[in-house]
Structures are given as C-alpha cells and as structure tokens.
N, C-alpha and C positions, 0 to 999 in steps of 0.2 A: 196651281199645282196640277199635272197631270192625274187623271182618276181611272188608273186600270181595272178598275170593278166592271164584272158582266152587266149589262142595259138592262134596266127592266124590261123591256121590250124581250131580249134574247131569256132572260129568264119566263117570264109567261110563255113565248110560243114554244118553250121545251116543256113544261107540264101541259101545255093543249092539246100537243100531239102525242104525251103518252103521260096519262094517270099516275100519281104515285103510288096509290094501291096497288097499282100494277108491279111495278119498279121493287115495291117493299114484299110482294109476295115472292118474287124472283129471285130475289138478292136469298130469302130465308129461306127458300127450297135449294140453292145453290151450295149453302154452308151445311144444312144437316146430310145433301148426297155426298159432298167433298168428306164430311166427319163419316161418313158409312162406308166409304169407300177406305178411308184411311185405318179404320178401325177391320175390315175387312182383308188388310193389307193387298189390293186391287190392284198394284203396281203404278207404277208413274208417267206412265204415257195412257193417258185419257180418250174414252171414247168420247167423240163432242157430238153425238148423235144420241147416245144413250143420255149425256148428261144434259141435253137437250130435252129430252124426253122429260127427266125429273124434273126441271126447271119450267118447264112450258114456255120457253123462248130459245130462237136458235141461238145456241152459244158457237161459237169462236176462238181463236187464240190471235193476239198481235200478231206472234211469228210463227212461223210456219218455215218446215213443220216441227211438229214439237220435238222439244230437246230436251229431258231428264236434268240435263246438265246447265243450263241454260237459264235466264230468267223466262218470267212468261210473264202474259197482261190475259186476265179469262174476259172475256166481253158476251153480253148480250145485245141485241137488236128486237125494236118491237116500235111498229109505227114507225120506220124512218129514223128511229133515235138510236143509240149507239151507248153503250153507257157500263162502267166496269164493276164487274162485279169482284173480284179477286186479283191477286198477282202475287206472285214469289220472284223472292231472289235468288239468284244464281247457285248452286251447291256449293262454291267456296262459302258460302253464310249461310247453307243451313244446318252446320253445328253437327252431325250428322243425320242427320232427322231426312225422311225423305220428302220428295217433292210433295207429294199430296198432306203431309203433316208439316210442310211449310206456306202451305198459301195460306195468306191471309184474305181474311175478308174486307172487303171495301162498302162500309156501311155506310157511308155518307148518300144522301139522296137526292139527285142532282134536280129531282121535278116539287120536289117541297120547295117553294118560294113564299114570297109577302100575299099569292092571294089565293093560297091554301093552308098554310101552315095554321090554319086555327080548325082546321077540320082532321088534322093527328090527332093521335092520342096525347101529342100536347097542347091543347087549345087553350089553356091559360096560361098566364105568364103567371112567375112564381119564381121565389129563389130557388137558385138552382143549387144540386149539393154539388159541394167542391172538396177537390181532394188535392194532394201535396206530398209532394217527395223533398227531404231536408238531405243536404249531401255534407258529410262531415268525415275530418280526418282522425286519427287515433295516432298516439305519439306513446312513450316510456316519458317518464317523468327528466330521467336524463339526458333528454331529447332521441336515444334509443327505435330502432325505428322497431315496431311490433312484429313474431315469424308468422307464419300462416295458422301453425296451431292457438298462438296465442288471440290471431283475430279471430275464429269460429269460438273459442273460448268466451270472448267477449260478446260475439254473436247468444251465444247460448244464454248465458249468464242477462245479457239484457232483455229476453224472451222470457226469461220466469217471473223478470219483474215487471216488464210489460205486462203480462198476464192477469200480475195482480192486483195492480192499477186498473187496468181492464180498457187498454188502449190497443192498437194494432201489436204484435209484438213481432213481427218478423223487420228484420236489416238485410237490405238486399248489397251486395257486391258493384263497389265500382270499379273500371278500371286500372286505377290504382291499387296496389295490393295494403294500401295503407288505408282504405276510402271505405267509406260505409254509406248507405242510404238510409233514412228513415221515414218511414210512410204517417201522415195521417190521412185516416181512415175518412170519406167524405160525408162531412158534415154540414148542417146549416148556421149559419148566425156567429157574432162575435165574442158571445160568450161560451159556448160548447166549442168552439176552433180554440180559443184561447184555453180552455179545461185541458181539451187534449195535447196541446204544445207544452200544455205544464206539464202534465203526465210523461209527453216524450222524455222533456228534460229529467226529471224525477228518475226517470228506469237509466236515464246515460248515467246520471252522477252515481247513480248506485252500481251499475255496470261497472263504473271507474273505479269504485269503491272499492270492490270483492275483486276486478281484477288487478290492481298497478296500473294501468294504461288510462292516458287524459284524454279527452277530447278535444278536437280544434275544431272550435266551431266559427270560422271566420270564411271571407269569400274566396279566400284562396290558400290551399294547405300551405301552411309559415315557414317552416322549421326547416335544420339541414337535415334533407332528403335525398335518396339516389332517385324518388319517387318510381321504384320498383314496378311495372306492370304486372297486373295477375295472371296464371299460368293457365287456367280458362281460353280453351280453345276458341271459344265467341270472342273473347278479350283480345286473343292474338291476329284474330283474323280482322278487328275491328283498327287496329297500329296498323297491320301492314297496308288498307288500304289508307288510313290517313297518309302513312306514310307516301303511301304513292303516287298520291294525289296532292301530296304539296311539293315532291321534288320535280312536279311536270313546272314549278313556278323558282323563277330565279328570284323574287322580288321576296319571295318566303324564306330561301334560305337568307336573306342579310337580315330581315326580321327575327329569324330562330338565331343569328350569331349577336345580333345585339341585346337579345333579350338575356343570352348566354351571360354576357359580358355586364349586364346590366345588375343581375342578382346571381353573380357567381356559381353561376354552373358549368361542372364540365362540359369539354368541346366534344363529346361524343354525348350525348346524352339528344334524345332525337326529337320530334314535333309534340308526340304524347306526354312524353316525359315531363316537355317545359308547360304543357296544357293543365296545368295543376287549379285550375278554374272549381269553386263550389257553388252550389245554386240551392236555389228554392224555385222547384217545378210546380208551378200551380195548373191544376184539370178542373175544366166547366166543359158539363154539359153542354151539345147544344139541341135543341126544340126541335123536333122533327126530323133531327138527322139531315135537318139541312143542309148542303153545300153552299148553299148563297149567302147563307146566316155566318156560316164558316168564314168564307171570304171575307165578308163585311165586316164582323167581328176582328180578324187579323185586321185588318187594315186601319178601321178608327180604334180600337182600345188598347191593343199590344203597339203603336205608334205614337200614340196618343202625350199629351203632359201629363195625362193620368200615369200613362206607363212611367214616365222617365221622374215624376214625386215619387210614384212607389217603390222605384230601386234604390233611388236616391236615401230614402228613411232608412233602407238595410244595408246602403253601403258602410263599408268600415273593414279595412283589412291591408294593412301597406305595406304585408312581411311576402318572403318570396326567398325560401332557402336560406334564412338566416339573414336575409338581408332585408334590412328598410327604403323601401323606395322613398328617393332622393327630393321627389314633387306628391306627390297619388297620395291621399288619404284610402283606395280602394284599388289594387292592382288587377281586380277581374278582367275589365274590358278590355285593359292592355295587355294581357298573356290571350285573350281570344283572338286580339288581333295575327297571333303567332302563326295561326291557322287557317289558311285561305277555304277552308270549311264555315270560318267564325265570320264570314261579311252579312253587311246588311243585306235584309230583302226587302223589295219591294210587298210583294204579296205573292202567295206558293201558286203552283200553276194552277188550272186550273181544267182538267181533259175534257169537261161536258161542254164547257162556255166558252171557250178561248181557242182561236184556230190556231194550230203547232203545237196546243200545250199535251197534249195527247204524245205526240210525236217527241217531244221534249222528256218527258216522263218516262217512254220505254227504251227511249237512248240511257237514260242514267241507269237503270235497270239492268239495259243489256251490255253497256260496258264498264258496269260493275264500280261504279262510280258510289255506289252507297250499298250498306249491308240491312238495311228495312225497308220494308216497301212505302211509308211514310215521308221516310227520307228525297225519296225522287220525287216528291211535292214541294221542295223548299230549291226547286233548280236557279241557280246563278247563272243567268247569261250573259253576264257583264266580264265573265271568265274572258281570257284571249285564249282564241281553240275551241277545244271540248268546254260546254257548260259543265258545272259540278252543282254538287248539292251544298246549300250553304247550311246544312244542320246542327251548328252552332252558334246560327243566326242571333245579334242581342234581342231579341225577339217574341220568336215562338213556332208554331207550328199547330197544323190543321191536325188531328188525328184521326182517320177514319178506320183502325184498324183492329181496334180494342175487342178482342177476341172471348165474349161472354154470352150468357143466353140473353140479355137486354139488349145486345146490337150497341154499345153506349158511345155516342161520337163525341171528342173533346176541341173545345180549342185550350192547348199548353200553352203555356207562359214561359220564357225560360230565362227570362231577363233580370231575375229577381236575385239578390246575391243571398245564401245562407246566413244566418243572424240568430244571433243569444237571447236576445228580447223574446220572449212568449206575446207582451204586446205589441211589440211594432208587427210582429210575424201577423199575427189573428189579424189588425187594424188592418194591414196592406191585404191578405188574401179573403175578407169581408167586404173590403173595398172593390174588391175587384168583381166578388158575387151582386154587389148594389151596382156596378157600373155597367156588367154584362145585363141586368134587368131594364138597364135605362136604352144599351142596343139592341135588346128584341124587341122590347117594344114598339122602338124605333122603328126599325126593321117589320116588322108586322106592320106599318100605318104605311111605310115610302120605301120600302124595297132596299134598294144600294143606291138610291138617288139620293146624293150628300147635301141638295140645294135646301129642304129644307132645315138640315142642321146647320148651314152655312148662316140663314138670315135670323137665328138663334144664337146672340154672342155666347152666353154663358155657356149653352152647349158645346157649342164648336170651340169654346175654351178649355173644357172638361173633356170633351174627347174624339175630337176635330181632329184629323190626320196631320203630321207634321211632318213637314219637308226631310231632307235624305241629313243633307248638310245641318240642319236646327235640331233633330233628333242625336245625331253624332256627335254634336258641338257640347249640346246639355248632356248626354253623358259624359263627355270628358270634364268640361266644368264640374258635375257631381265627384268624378272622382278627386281632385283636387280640393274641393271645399269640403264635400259631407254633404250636408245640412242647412249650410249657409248657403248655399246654391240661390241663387236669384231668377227663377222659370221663370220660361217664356212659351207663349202657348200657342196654338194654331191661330187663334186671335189676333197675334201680336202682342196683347198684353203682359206686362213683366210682374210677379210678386214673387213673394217670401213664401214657404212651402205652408206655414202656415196660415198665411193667407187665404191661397190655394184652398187647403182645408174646409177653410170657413165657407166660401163660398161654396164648394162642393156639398156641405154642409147642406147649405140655404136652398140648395136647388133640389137636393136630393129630397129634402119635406114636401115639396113644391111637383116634385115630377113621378112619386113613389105614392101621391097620397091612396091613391085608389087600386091599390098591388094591396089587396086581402090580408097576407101573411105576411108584411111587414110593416112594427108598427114603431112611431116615432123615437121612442127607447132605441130600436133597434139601430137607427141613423146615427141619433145620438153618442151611442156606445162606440161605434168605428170613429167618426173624425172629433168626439168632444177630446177620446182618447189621444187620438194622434196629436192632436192642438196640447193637453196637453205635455205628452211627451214630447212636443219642439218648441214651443214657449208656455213654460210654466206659468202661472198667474203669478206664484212667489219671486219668482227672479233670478228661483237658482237653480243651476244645472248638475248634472255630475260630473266631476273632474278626474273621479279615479275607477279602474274598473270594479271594484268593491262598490261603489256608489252607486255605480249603473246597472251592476246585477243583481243585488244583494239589498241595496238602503229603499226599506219601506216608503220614504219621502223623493227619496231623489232616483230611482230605478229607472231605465228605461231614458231617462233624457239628458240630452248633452248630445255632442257630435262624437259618434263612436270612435270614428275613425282618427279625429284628434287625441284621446281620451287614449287609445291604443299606441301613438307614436311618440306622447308625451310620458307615458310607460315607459317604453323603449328607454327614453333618452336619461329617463330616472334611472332607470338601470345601467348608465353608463355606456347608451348606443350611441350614435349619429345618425342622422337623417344620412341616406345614400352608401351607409356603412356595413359593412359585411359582419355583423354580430350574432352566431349564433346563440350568445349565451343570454345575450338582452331579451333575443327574440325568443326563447324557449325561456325566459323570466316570464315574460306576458301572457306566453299559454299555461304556464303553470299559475299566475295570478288569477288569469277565468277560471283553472278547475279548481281554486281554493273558494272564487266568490259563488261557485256555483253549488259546491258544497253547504256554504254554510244556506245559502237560499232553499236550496231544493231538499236533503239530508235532513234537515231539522225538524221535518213535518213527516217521515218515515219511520 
C-alpha cells in the first residue's frame, strides 16, 4: 500500500530549521493582536507590517492584495520556513461577522515532531480527555414533524434537566430543523463516559417527557419527513454550497434520483435534504499540537479495523422516510454516498510537509469550495476538475481550529453512527482514547515510519492502515450484517468482532502496562464490556428493543440493526417497503423502552 505520510527525514529538518518554541510563541501573539484588533473594531484590511511587529515574524497574506471580501491564508516565515498561522473564509460564510472576527486560528504545530514532542508541555503520555457530539432527531409521537418553537421548547426543557443531572446542558442546532446535537462534556475512562451518556439519555427521556416529542436516536433520521432545513443564515449558506458543489457532478445527480426512488422521497427534495446521516463525533486531543501526530493519527486509527469494529458495534438504522431498506441493517454510509462531499480520503493535506498541498488548500478556500477553514484540509483530488473538500469523509478530520485559551488541536472521528446503548457508546469512545495512547506512543519511538508496526502482527492488526477498497468493502458488509460482520484486518487476518476484542484486549495489558494512569480494570472495563455485549457467556441475546434498552440481563446485546427490522416487520412492515406507520411503531417502541429504563430512577 502506498504510504502518503511526510518522511521523517522531512519532518526533522522542518523543526532544525526553525524551533517550535518559536512557532508556538508566534502563532499565540498572532491570535491575542487579531482578538485586539477585533475587539477594537480596526477594520478588515490588515496592516502586515504592524501585525508583523506584534508577532515578531514577517507575516504575509497567500493573496494579495487583500480583499475583505475574499478568503485569506495569514502566513509567517522565520528561517526559511513558511507556516500558517490563521485563515478565513470568504464573507459569503462569515454569517455576518467581520473578517478579523472570522479568522481562525491554525494551532496545529508543524515543527513538533517524534524527536521533540517530549520537550512540550506534553512530555508524558497519558489518556487523553475525549469529548463527543451525539446528533439525534425529534419527531410528535404521530409521526408529526416538531415547529421551531416547539424545538427550543425542548431545547430549554432539556437544559434544566441537564443541569440537574449535572452534565453538559446545552443542544446545539443541526441543519436539519428537526436535528439536535448533544455534547458530552470531555472526560476520562469508561466508566465516567458511560455516567455521562447515562445522564445524556436521562435529561432526553425527561425532555420527551414534559415535552410530547420522541427522540430518534438511530443513524439516520427514520420517519416521514419533508426533513425541513433550518432558517439560520450559516445553515442556508452551508445547502447552497453543497448544493453547488454536487450539481458541477452528473454521476451525483443519478445517485440523489435513486436514492429518491429508493426510500420514497419527493423529486424536488435536493442533496441536504436526502443527507439525513446521524453520527457520533468523537474529539482527542492531540500532544504538542502536533501536525505530524495529526496526520499519522488520521491515517493508522480513523482507517484502521479498529475504526471499521467501532462503527460496526453502533451500526443499526434501516429506516429512511418511512421506508425500510430492502438489504442495509444501517442506511448511513449509503445516504453519505449521495454527496460527492461524503468520499473517502486518503489523508487531509498537508501545507507544512507536502509540495501543492498549500497550494491545494487556498484553491478550496478561494473558490469557496468549503464554509470552514478546516474543511479545505480534507481536499479530494480524485474530483474530475476542481478538487472539493470531501468533509463528510467516512472518516474524519484533523482539527486545528478550536478557538480557546488552551490552543486544543483534535483529531475527530466522524465515522461513528449515533446509538441508544450508553455502553456500546462509552466502550467504543474509550476504545478509541486506549488506541490513540497506543499511536503516540508509537509515534514518540518511529515518527510516521509504519515499518515497525508493519513487523508487529498484532499491531498492524489493531491498527495498521487499510487499503481504499477493504475499508469500503467492511463497511458495506457492516451495513448488511451489523455484528455478524466477519473483519478483516491490515494483517489479512479474518475474525469475529468479538474476537477482535479479545485480542485487543491481550495487547492492550501488554502494550499500556507502563502508561501510569491507566490501570488494568481500566482495559478490562471497555472490551470485557464489548465481549460481553457481542457474545454473551449465557447464549442469549436481545431480540426485542425492550430487551436491548431496558432488560437488566439482556441490554445492550444482540444485532441492533436486525432487532430494529424485525420490529418493523412485527408491525406489519416489509423489508424495501414504504411504511411509515411500522416505522414510526419502532421510534415510538425506543421512546417507551427508554422511558421505562432511564424515568424510573428520577
């Protein structure tokens, strides 16, 4: 398999020639004059002489000369080296906000590499805290779709009980005017993730409770929907560029007409509309603000068999406007495909290490190809034409943007589909914090040299990069099975996910023992869990969503996704069949088992 990671070689002689104390004092003098200036309201055409000045390196702009209206890329130079400090996007996406209160900051730190990064402020390895965005739909019990006062209604109402729970309480706005987000708040370990997923659920049921309104908490909102977009200026300006960016492709539009035709929706209804996709966005730190960490990290774990077991345990969702798809236990993958936004990537560019990718990134920028400056890091150049951004990648994404006084650079997950389980949810996003500790580590001993996790089976089984076609292939098999799925890994090796498990298990005693703050218990508690939510010792699984949400002995295990269209058909659906009454049986079955589960203990 080809290995587009920067050399180590290219990675050292860019921190030789310029220190990253340097780089980190630059980048932090550049965000508090851009914050003085903004708060000053100094207008939007920049002097780069002055802000030169506060910075202590000559700054720059890509284009020249500057445009207010326009995207920008802010650059510094110091030794020969070249390296960005900020970028905004074009004033159609800054919401009206002006240009100096739209640039963001670009914290990632392209001179931290494998033979300094133990000379940051973060010189030990350690779990990292992880945080998470749950994305869920709201429905009327008579399948009714919710108005806007009634969603902020529910908004509110789940913030007082959030509160008193004493979890995140804020729901953020998705695109959909039917969508909701739900934050936890970033924690350590598997048993405080799992505390607060309880909590989440606990504030939704009683939310549902005081309001009328269900939750659909599956990977793709179910029900018959107009799936309404919200009247949010960001919202609208975020359609029209999907939109515009999938009608430069004919192969998109037979995709959006079959998908049409596939779960009955109308022939006017456009690319966002059919993108009715839910997720579980998982955020890890990463050490030093890395970029090389970043890279490396996308590349072996979000690619990985580890990635394609962990969606696979959440997949479950085969509804799609009423209608049951006809093969898919889990319809996510195949509504992302709708979106020539949603293709695989390789690995996000890269502007410090990779010759073009600079070049690459203020194209997406400047022809407005994306509304975040994030976004024009995940460029597709397998486009015919113009590259796009492929930011609904099954994937993920580098984050360097995260706008706070810690500088916090993440790598997101975004592969993960929304799910009812509080443990599979905790199992998988603890998995992912034990996995990322196995790649810095990594990562701190060999750089982005994969040779020696290559002559490491078990590693390179665990989380070894997998080809384009064997990553794509296991998730379509996921969707079709669930659970049953039969992996297959960078290795070549084939098991059962619970297998998998085990051995992940065994290495992870083995390869964690001398990581301080974490201690065997902790191992134990993610994959003894997941083993056994996917083969019980008893023999018996859950067959009904009652059993899966709700039963002390049987919760959590069974093939969701079967468990969901076996529902269906009990309700007098068909597989392939246009039911919305079956399929609005099954969202109103999870809010009665989620009631008695979570309700009873308030």
């Amino acid at each position: 398999m080809d290995n587009s990671l920067p050399s180590n070689e290219i990675l050292a002689a860019y921190s030789e020639a310029l220190p990253w104390e340097t780089i980190e004092g630059q980048k932090e003098r550049f965000n508090q004059e851009i914050r003085r200036l903004a708060m000053n309201h100094a207008g939007d055409v920049l002097d780069l002489e002055q802000l030169s000045q506060a910075v202590g390196a000559q700054v720059s702009t890509y284009f020249e000369p500057q445009n207010e209206h326009d995207a920008q890329i802010f650059l510094a130079e110091a030794n020969g080296q070249q390296y960005i400090l900020g970028s905004a996007v074009s004033k159609r996406y800054h919401s009206g906000k002006s240009l100096l209160d739209s640039i963001t900051p670009y914290n990632l730190n392209p001179a931290v590499n494998h033979t300094n990064i133990h000379t940051t402020d973060d010189h030990t390895i350690r779990m990292r805290p992880l945080g998470a965005e749950l994305e869920l739909g709201l429905v009327h019990r008579d399948g009714g779709s919710p108005s806007e006062v009634e969603m902020q209604n529910f908004i509110r109402t789940y913030y007082d009980h959030a509160q008193g729970l004493g979890i995140y309480p804020r729901l953020d706005r998705e695109a959909c005017q039917y969508q909701i987000e739900a934050h936890i708040a970033p924690t350590i370990g598997y048993q405080k993730t799992r505390a607060a997923l309880t909590g989440m659920m606990t504030a939704l049921a009683a939310a549902c409770e005081d309001t009328g309104l269900r939750t659909a908490i599956l990977s793709a909102y179910p029900t018959l929907s107009d799936f309404k977009m919200s009247d949010d200026a960001k919202v609208q300006t975020a359609v029209d560029l999907m939109l515009d960016i999938n009608n430069q492709f004919p192969e998109q539009a037979k995709r959006l007409e079959a998908a049409r035709q596939r779960y009955h929706v109308t022939s006017n209804s456009h690319y966002v509309e059919m993108f009715r996709i839910q997720g579980c966005h998982i955020h890890l730190d990463l050490a030093g603000r890395s970029e090389a960490l970043g890279l490396f990290t996308f590349y072996t774990m979000l690619r990985s068999a580890t990635a394609i077991a962990n969606a696979t345990v959440l997949k479950g969702g085969p509804f799609v406007n009423g209608t049951c798809d006809p093969e898919l236990l889990c319809v996510r993958e195949h509504l992302r495909r709708t979106t020539v936004t949603g293709r695989y990537l390789d690995l996000p560019l890269s502007p410090h290490f990779a010759a073009g990718d600079m070049d690459q990134y203020a194209t997406l920028l400047r022809t407005e190809r994306v509304n975040a400056m994030a976004r024009a890091l995940l460029c597709n150049a397998d486009t015919p034409g113009l590259p796009v951004s492929a930011m609904h990648n099954p994937m993920g994404r580098v984050r360097p943007e995260l706008a706070n006084s810690k500088r916090i650079c993440t790598v997101e997950s975004t592969g993960m589909p929304a799910h009812i389980s509080v443990s599979r949810l905790a199992a998988v996003l603890t998995d992912f914090s034990l996995s990322h500790i196995l790649i810095e580590h990594y990562f701190r001993r060999y750089g982005c040299d994969l040779g020696p996790m290559a002559d490491d089976p078990q590693l390179w089984a665990i989380l070894g990069p997998l080809d384009r076609a064997t990553f794509t292939n296991l998730h379509d098999q996921g969707d079709r099975l669930g659970t049953d799925l039969t992996l297959r890994t960078a290795a070549g090796t084939e098991m059962r996910l619970s297998e998998f498990y085990e051995m992940k298990r065994r290495y992870m005693h083995r390869a964690l023992s001398e990581i301080m703050d974490i201690t065997p218990r902790d191992i134990d508690d993610v994959y003894t869990s997941l083993n056994r939510m996917l083969e019980p010792l008893s023999g018996k699984t859950a067959q009904t969503i009652d059993q899966f949400v709700s039963d002390p002995k049987l919760r959590s295990t069974g093939n969701w996704g079967q468990i969901l269209k076996d529902t269906f058909v009990e309700a007098g659906g068909s597989p392939g069949s246009h039911n919305p009454d079956a399929v609005l049986h099954v969202v109103n079955s999870i809010h009665e088992a989620m009631k008695q589960r979570y309700l009873v203990q308030i």
